[in-house]
N, C-alpha and C positions, 0 to 999 in steps of 0.2 A: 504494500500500500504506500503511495505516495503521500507524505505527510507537507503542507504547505505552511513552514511556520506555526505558528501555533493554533493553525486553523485546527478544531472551530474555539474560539477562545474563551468564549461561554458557554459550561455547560448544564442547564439546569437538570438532567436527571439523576447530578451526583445527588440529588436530594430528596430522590423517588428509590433508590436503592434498595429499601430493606422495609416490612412494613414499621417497624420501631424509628426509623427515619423520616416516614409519611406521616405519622402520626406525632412525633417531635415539632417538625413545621408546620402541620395543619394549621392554616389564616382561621376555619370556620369548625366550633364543636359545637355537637349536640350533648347536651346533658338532660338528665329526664325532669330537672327543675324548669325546663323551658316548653314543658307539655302540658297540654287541657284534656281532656277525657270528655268530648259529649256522650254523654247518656239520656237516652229516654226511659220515661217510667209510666206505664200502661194500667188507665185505671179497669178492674173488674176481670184481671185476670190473678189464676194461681200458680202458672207456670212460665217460665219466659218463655216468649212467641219469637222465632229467627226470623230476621227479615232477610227474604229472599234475592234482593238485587246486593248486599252486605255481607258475604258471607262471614259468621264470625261476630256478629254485632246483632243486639236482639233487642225488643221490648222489654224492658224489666217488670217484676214485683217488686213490692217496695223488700222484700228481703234479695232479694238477689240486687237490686238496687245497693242498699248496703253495703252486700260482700263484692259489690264493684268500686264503692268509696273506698272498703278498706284496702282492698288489693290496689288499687293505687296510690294510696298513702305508704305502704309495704314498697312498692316500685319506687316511689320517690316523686311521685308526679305530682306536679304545685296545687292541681286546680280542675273543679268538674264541672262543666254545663249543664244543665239539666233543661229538658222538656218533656214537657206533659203531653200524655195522650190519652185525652178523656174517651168517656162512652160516648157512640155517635148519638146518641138520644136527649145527651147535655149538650151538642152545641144548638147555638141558634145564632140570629142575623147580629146580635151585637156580642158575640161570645162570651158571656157571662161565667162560664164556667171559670174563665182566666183570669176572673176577680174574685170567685169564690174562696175564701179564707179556706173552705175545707174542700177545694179543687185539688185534681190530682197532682199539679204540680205544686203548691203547695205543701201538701202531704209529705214529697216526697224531699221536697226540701227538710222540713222539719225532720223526718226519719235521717237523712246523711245527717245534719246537723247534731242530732243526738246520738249518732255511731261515731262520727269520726273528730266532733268540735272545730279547732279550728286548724286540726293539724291539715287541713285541707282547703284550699280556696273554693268555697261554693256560691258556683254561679248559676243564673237564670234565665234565659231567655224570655226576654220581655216584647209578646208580641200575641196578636192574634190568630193569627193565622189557622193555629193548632186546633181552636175554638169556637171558629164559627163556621155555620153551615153552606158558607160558600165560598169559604176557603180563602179568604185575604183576607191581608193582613190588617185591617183597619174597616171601619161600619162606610156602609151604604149612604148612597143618596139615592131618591127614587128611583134616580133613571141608571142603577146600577154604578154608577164613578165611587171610588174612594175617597170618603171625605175625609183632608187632611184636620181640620182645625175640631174636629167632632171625637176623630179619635185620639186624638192627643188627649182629650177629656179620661178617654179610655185606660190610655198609658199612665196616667197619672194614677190611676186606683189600680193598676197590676204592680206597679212600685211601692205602692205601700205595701200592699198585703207579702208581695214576694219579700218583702222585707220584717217585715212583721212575722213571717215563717222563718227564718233563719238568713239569706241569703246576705253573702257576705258583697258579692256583685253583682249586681243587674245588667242585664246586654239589651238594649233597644234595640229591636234589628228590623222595624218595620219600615225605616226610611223615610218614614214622615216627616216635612221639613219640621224644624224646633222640637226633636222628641225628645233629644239631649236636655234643652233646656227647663220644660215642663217636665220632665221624669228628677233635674234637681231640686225643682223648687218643691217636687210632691215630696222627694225626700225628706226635706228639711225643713218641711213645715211639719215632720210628722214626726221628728225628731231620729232623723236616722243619716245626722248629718255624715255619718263615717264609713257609709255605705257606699261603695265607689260603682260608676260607671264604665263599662268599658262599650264606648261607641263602637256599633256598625258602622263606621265612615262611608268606608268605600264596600257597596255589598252592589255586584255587577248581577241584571238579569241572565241566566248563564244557563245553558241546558244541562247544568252536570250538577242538578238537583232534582234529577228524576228518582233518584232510590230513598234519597229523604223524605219526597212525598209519602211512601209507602211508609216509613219509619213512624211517620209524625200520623199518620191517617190522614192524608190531606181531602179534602172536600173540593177545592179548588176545581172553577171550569174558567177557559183561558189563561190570560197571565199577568203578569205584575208589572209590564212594562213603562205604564205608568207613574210609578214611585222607586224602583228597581231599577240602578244605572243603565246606560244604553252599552252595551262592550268595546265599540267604536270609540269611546269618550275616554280621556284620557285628563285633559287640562282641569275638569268637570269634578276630578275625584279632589284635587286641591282646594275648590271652590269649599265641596263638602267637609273636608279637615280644617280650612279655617273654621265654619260656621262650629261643629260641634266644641273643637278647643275653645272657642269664644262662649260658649253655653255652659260651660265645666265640664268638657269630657278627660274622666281622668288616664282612660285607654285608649286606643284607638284600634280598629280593626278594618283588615282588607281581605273579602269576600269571594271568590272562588283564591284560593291562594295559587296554587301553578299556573293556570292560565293567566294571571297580573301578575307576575313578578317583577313587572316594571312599574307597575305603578305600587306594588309592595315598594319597592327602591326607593322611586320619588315620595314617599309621604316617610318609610324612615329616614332620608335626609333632610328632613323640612322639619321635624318634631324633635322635643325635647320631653315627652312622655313616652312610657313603653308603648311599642307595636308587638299588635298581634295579629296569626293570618289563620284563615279557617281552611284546610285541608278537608275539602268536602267529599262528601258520598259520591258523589262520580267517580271523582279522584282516586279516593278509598275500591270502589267498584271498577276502574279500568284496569287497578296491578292487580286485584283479586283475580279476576277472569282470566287476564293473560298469562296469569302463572298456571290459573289452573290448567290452562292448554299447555300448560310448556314452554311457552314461548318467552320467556324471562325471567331469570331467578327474582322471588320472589322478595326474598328476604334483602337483596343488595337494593332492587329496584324503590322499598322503602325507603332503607336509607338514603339512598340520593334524591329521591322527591323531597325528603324533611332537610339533609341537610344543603340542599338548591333556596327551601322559602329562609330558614335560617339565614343563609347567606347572603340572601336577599335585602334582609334588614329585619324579620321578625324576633323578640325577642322572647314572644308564645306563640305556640302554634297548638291548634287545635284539631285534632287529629283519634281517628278511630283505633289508631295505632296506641295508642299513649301510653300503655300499659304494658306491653307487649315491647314496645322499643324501651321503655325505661328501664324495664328487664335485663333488656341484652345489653345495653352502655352498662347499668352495674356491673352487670357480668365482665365485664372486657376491659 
């Protein structure tokens, strides 16, 4: 071999050598203090129900609920989201169940809360969606539209109560403009001024929440596109980060997390409060299926989808994995 001086002069894979050398330099880690665990919790059942576009992830009972809090506190994982899945007989047009003090999400809060205290961050999805019978996320106008300033009425008594049950933070995620701001002042006039929000900022309308429908029971006919970013939009999702930081949002979060990892990027460069990104049921549902064919190891293709939003700028991610990968970093 002819060698030309010192060509080539730089060589960066003396730093890929060995895996104790890769993991030495690693720029991006995952640790399981940087994971959420959504769980839902299914009222009027006695067994968990699998949901079938998920494989792996179920409806809970409020006991199995539970031993999902406490095996994530045993993993190391910070923090659980919780949503309810009422009986379809309790919803109606202004979801009432999702104010109900003794609603199943509710319940289920108060249950982790008296299992696991505070060694765990419990949070809530604060939203209608779950609740009423036509499946959006916020009440009617005759002619069918979402009325924004009717349901912020709404949001404002799902934050008490989810509060009043335990929840250490509530997640807005209906997109209604000012839900940051009407969900703090409900807090703190009710005295729960230490109850933090972590904004839905950027929550893009996104087809890769078709397995959640089935998760949550959704009712829903058509779509959100209306209150639910456009995925075209980009400049749009900054717009929404100032508005909720100016409301008091103490979190922020961006809404399908793999497909925006660019707009994960630009909103964690722009903030000086923690970022979080929801690694959704599609997401969760496209390395499920493709491993099951074979066609990707399963377990590697995890870690690079979590540690890709990580890297991106998230500082939580929420993820059906949570448990399961918090696992294996202790282990390793």
């Amino acid at each position: 071999m002819t060698v030309y001086g010192n060509f080539p002069g730089s060589r960066p894979r003396r730093l890929r050598t060995t895996p104790a050398m890769r993991r030495m330099v690693a720029e991006t880690r995952l640790d399981p203090a940087n994971l959420i665990l959504p769980a839902f919790v299914r009222e009027g059942i006695t067994t968990p129900v699998a949901i079938s576009a998920m494989p792996g992830v179920q409806q809970h009972t409020l006991d199995t609920l539970r031993k999902a809090a406490v095996d994530a506190v045993s993993a190391g994982v910070s923090g659980i989201m919780l949503f309810g899945v009422p009986a379809d007989e309790k919803k109606d047009a202004r979801g009432t169940a999702g104010t109900d003090p003794d609603g199943i999400l509710q319940v289920g809060l108060r249950a982790v809360r008296e299992e696991v205290g505070d060694d765990l961050v419990v949070m809530s999805d604060l939203c209608l969606d779950e609740y009423t019978d036509h499946g959006h996320c916020g009440v009617l106008t005759a002619d069918g539209r979402v009325d924004n300033d009717a349901t912020l009425e709404r949001y404002a008594e799902m934050a008490q109560v989810q509060a009043d049950a335990g929840a250490h933070v509530v997640g807005p995620s209906g997109m209604m403009d000012g839900q940051v701001g009407v969900v703090r002042d409900a807090l703190d006039q009710t005295g729960h001024e230490d109850v933090s929000i972590l904004a839905y900022t950027v929550k893009y309308s996104s087809a890769f929440y078709g397995p959640f429908r089935e998760a949550v029971g959704s009712s829903l006919k058509g779509d959100r596109k209306t209150y639910q970013q456009d995925p075209a939009n980009a400049r749009e999702s900054l717009r929404e980060l100032a508005l909720d930081l100016d409301e008091g949002a103490d979190m922020v979060m961006v809404k399908p997390a793999g497909p925006y990892l660019d707009i994960l990027a630009k909103v964690a460069d722009s903030v000086d409060v923690p970022v979080a990104a929801y690694q959704i049921s599609g997401e969760y549902a496209m390395i499920e299926a493709a491993a099951e064919k074979g066609w990707i190891d399963r377990d590697a293709a995890i870690m690079e989808s979590l540690t890709g939003i990580r890297r991106a700028g998230a500082q939580m991610i929420l993820t059906y994995w949570a448990t399961e990968v918090a696992e294996r970093l202790r282990r390793s």
